[in-house]
N, C-alpha and C positions, 0 to 999 in steps of 0.2 A: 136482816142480819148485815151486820158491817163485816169488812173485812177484818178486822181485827180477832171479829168471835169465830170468824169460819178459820182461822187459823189457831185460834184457840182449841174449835173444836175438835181441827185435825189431830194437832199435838198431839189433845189429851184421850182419844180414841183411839192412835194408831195400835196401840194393844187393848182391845177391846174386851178381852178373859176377863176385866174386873167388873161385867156389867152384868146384868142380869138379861136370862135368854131372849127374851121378848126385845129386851133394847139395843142387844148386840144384832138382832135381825132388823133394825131401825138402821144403825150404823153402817151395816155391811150395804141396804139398800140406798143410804146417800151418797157412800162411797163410788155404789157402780154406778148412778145417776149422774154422780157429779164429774165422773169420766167418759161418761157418753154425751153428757152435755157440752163437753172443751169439745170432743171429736166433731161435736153438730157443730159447734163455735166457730171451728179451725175450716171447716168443708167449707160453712158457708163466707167466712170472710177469707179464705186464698186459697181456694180451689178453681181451679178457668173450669171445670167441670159444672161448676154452681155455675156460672154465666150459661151456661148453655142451656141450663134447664126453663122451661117454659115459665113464664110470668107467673103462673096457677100453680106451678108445683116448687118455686121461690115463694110465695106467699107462703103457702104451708108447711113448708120446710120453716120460714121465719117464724112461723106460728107455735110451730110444735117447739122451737125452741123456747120460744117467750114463757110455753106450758111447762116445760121441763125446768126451769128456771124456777116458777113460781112453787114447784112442787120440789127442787131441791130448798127452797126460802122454809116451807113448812116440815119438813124434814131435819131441815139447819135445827130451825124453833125445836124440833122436839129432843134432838141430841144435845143442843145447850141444857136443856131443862132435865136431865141424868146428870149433868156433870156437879158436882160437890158444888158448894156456896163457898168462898173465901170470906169472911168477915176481916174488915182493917185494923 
């Protein structure tokens, strides 16, 4: 996903009432994903707290990020693909 669509998505989501159940519980789940993913982001790139932590638990910390990332990318994918088609 570009950023273009993940802002797309946003927009067209932030009132969620016109989805059907199954895919507003899609939406609400990238939502809190994609706000715990900035909190991991933020810790790890300017927290002096992250410097401190051992080599081993900086890897995995960078990990789970990278995991969290790829799993909001399939998420992204599934909420673009609820949203209407525009035709030009």
């Amino acid at each position: 996903m570009n950023s273009r669509s993940e802002v797309l998505i946003d927009e067209r989501t932030a009132d969620a009432s016109g989805f059907a159940p199954h895919q507003q519980r899609v939406i609400v789940e990238r939502r809190e994903l994609k706000d715990r993913l900035l909190k991991l982001r933020i810790f790890i790139n300017n927290s002096p707290v992250f410097r401190t932590l051992s080599e081993d638990e900086q890897d995995r910390l960078g990990r789970q990020m990278l995991i969290m990332q790829l799993y909001l990318d399939v998420l992204s994918e599934r909420v673009y693909s609820f949203l209407p088609r525009c035709d030009p």
